[in-house]
BAVO-977517 format. One record per atom (N, C-alpha, C): residue number from 1; residue in one letter; atom name; x, y negated, z. Coordinates in steps of 0.02 Angstrom, whole numbers. Atoms other than C-alpha are relative to their C-alpha. Example, Ala and Ser with C-alpha at 12.3 -4.5 7.8 and 13.67 -1.06 7.14 Angstrom:
BEGIN
@num:1, residu:A, atome:N, c1:45, c2:59, c3:0
@num:1, residu:A, atome:CA, c1:615, c2:225, c3:390
@num:1, residu:A, atome:C, c1:45, c2:-60, c3:0
@num:2, residu:S, atome:N, c1:-42, c2:59, c3:-3
@num:2, residu:S, atome:CA, c1:684, c2:53, c3:357
@num:2, residu:S, atome:C, c1:-39, c2:-55, c3:37
END
This chain:
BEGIN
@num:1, residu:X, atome:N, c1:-62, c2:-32, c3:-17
@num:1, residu:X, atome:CA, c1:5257, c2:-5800, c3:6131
@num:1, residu:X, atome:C, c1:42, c2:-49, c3:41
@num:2, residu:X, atome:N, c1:-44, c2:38, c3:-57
@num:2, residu:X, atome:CA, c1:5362, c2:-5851, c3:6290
@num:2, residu:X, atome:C, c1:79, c2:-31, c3:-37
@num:3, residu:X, atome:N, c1:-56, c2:8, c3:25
@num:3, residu:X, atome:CA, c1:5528, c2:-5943, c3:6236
@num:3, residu:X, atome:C, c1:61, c2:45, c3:24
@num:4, residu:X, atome:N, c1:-38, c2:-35, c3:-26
@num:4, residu:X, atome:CA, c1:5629, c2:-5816, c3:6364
@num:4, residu:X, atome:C, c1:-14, c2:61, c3:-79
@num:5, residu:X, atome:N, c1:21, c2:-62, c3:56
@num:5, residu:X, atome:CA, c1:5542, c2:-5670, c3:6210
@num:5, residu:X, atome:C, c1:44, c2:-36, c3:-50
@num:6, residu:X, atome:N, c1:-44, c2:1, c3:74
@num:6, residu:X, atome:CA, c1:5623, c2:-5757, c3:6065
@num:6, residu:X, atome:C, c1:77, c2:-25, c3:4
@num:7, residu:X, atome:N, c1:-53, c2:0, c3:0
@num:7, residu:X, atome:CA, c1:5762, c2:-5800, c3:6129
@num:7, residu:X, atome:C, c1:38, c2:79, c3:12
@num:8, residu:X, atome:N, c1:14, c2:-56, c3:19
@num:8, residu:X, atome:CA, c1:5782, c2:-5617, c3:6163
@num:8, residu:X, atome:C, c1:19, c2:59, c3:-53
@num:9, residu:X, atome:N, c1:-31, c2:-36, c3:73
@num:9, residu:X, atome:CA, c1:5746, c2:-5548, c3:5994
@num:9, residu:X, atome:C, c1:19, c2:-40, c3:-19
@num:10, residu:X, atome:N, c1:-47, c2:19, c3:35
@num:10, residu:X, atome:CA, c1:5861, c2:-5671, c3:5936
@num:10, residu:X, atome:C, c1:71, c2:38, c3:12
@num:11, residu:X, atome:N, c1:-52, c2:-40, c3:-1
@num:11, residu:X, atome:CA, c1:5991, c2:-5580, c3:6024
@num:11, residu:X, atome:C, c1:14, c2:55, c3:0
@num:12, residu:X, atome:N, c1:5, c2:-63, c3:11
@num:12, residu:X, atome:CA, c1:5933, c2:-5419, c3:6007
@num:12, residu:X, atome:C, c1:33, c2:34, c3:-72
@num:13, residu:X, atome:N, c1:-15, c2:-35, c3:66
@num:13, residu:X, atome:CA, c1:6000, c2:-5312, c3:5847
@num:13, residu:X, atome:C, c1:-21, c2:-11, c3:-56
@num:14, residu:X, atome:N, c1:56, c2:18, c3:59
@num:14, residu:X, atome:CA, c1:5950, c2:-5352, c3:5679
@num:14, residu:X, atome:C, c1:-18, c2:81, c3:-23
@num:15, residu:X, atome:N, c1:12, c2:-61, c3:20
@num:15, residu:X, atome:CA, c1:5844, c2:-5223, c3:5602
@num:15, residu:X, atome:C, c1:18, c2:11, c3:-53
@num:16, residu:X, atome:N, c1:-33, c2:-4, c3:62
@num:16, residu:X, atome:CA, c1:5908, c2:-5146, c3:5458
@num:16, residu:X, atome:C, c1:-46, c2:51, c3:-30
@num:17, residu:X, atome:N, c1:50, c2:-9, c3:22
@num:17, residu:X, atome:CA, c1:5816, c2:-5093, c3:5330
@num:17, residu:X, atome:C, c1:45, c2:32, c3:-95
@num:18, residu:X, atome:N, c1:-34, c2:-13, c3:47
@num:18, residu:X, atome:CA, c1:5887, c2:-4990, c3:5165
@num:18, residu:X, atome:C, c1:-48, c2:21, c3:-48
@num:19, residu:X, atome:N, c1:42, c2:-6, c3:62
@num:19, residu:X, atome:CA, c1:5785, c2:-5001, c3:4993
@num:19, residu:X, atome:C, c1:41, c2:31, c3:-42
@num:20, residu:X, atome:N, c1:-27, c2:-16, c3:63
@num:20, residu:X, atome:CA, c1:5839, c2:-4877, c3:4843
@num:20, residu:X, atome:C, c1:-42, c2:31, c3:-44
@num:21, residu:X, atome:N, c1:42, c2:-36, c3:28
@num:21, residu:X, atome:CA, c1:5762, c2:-4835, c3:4713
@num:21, residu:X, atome:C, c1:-25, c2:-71, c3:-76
@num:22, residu:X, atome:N, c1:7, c2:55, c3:57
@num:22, residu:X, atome:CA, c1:5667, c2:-4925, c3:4540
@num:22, residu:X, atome:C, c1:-39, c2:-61, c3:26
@num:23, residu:X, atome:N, c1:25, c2:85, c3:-39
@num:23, residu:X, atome:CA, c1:5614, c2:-5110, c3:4570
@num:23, residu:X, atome:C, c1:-64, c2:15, c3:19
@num:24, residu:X, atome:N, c1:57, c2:9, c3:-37
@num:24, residu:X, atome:CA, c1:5441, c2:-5074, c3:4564
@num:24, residu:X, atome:C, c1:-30, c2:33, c3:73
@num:25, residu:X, atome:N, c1:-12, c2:-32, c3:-51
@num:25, residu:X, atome:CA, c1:5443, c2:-4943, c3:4707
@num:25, residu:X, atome:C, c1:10, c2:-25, c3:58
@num:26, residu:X, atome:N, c1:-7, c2:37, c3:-50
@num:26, residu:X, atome:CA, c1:5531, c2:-5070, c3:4808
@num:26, residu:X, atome:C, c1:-26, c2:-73, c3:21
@num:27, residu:X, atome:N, c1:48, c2:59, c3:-2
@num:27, residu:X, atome:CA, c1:5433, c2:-5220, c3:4763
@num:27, residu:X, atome:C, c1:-64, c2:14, c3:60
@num:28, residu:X, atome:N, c1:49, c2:-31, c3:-59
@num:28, residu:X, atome:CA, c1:5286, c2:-5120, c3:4873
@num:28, residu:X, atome:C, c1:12, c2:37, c3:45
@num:29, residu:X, atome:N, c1:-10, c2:8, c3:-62
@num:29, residu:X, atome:CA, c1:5377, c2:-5072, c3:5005
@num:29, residu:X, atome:C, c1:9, c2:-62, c3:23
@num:30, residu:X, atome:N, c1:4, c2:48, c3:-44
@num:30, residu:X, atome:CA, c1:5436, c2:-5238, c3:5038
@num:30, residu:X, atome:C, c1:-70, c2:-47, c3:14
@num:31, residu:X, atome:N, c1:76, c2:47, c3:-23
@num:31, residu:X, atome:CA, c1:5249, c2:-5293, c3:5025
@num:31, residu:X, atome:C, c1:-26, c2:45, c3:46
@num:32, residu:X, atome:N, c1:26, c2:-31, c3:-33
@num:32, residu:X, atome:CA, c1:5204, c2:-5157, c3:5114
@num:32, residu:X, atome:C, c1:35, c2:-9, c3:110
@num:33, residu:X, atome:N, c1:-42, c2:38, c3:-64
@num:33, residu:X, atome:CA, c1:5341, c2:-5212, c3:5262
@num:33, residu:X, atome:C, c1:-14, c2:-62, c3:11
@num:34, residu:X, atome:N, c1:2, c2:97, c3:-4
@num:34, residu:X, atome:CA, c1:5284, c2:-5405, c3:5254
@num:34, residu:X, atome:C, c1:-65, c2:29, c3:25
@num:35, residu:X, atome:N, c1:72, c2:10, c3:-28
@num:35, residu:X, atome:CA, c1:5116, c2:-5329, c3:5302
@num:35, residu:X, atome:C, c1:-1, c2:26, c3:66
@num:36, residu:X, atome:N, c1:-5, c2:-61, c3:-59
@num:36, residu:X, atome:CA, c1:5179, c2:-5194, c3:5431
@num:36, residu:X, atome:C, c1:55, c2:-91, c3:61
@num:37, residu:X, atome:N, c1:-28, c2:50, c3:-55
@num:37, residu:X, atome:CA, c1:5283, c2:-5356, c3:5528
@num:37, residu:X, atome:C, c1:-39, c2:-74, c3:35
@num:38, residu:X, atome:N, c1:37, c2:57, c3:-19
@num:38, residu:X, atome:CA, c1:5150, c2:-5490, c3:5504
@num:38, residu:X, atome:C, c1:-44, c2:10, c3:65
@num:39, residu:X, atome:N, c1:43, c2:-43, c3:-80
@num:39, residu:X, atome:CA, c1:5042, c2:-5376, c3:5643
@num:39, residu:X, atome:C, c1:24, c2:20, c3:39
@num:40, residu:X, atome:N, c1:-13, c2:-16, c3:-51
@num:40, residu:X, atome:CA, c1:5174, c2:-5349, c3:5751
@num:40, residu:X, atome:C, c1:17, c2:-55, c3:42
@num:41, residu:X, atome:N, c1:-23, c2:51, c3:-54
@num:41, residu:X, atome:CA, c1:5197, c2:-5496, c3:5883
@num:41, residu:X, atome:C, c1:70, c2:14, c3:1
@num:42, residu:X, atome:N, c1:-46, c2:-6, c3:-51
@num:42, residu:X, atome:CA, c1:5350, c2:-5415, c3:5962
@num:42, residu:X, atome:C, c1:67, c2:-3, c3:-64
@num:43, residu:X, atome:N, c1:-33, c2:13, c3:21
@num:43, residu:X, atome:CA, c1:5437, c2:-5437, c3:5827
@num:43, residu:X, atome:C, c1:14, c2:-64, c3:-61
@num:44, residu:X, atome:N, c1:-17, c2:88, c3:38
@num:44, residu:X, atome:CA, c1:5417, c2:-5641, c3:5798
@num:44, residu:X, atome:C, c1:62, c2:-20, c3:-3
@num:45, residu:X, atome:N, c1:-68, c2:43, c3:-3
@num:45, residu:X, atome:CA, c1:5584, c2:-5710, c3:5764
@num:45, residu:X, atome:C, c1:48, c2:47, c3:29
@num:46, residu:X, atome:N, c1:-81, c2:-52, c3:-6
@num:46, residu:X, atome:CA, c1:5682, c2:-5545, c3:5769
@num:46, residu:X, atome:C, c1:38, c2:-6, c3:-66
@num:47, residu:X, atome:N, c1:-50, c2:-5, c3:55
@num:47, residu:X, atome:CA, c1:5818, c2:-5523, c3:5635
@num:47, residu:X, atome:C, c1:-13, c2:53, c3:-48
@num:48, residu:X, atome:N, c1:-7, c2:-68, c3:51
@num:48, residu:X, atome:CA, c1:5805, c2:-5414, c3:5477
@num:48, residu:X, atome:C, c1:32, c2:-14, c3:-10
@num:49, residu:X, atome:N, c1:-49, c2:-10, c3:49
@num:49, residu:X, atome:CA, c1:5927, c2:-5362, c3:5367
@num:49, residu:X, atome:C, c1:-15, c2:40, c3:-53
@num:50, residu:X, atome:N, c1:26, c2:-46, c3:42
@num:50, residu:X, atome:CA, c1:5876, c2:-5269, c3:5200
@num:50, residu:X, atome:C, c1:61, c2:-2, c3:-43
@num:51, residu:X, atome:N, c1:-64, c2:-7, c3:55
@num:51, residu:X, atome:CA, c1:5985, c2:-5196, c3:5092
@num:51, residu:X, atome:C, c1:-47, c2:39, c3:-48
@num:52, residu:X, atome:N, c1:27, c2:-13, c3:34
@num:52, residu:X, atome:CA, c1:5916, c2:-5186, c3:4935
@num:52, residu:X, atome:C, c1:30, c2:13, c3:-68
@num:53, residu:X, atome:N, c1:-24, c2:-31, c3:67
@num:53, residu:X, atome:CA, c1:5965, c2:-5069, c3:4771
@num:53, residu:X, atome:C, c1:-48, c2:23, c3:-36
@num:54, residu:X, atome:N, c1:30, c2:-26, c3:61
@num:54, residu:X, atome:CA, c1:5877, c2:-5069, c3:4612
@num:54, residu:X, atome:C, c1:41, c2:49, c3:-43
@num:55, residu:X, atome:N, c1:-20, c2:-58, c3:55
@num:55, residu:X, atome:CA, c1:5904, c2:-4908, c3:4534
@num:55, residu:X, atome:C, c1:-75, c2:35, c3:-45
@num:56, residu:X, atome:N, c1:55, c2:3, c3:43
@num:56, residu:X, atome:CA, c1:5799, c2:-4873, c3:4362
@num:56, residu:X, atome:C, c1:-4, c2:85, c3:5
@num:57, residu:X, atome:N, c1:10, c2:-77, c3:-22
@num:57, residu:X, atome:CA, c1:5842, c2:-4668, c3:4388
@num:57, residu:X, atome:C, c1:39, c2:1, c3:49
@num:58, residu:X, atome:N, c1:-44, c2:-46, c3:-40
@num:58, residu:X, atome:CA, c1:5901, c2:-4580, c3:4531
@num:58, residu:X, atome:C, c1:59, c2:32, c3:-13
@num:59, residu:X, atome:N, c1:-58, c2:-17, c3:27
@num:59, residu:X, atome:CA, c1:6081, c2:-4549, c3:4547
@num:59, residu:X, atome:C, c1:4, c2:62, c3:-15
@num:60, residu:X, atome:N, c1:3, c2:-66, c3:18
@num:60, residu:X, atome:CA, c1:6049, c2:-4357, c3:4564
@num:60, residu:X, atome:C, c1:-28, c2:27, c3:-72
@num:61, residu:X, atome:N, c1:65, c2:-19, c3:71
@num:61, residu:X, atome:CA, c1:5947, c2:-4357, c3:4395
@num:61, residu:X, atome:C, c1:33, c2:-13, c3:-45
@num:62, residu:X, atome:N, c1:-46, c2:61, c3:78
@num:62, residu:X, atome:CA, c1:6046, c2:-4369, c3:4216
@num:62, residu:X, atome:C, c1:-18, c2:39, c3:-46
@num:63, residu:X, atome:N, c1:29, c2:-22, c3:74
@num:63, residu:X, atome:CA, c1:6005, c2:-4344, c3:4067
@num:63, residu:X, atome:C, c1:35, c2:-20, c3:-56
END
């Protein structure tokens, strides 16, 4: 990767990224996202941002 590319996605947008739901759910997306970014080149040394909420039920759901 050219240094003009990461400099670049450094200044490009961070991606944002919104997890909700029970831990384990989001435990394998974010493994499932560490696998989906490790194979993309174009996005070496871009910015995430995750916003991440453990919820054990869904707010719509009560009991």
């Amino acid at each position: 990767m050219t240094p003009l590319i990461r400099l670049t996605n450094r200044l490009r947008r961070p991606l944002y990224i919104r997890l909700v739901g029970p831990a384990d759910q989001n435990a394998a997306a974010l493994h499932g996202l560490a696998h989906f970014l490790n194979r993309r080149r174009d996005m070496d040394g871009r910015r995430i941002r995750i916003d991440l909420t453990i919820r054990e039920k869904p707010t719509g759901e009560r009991r």
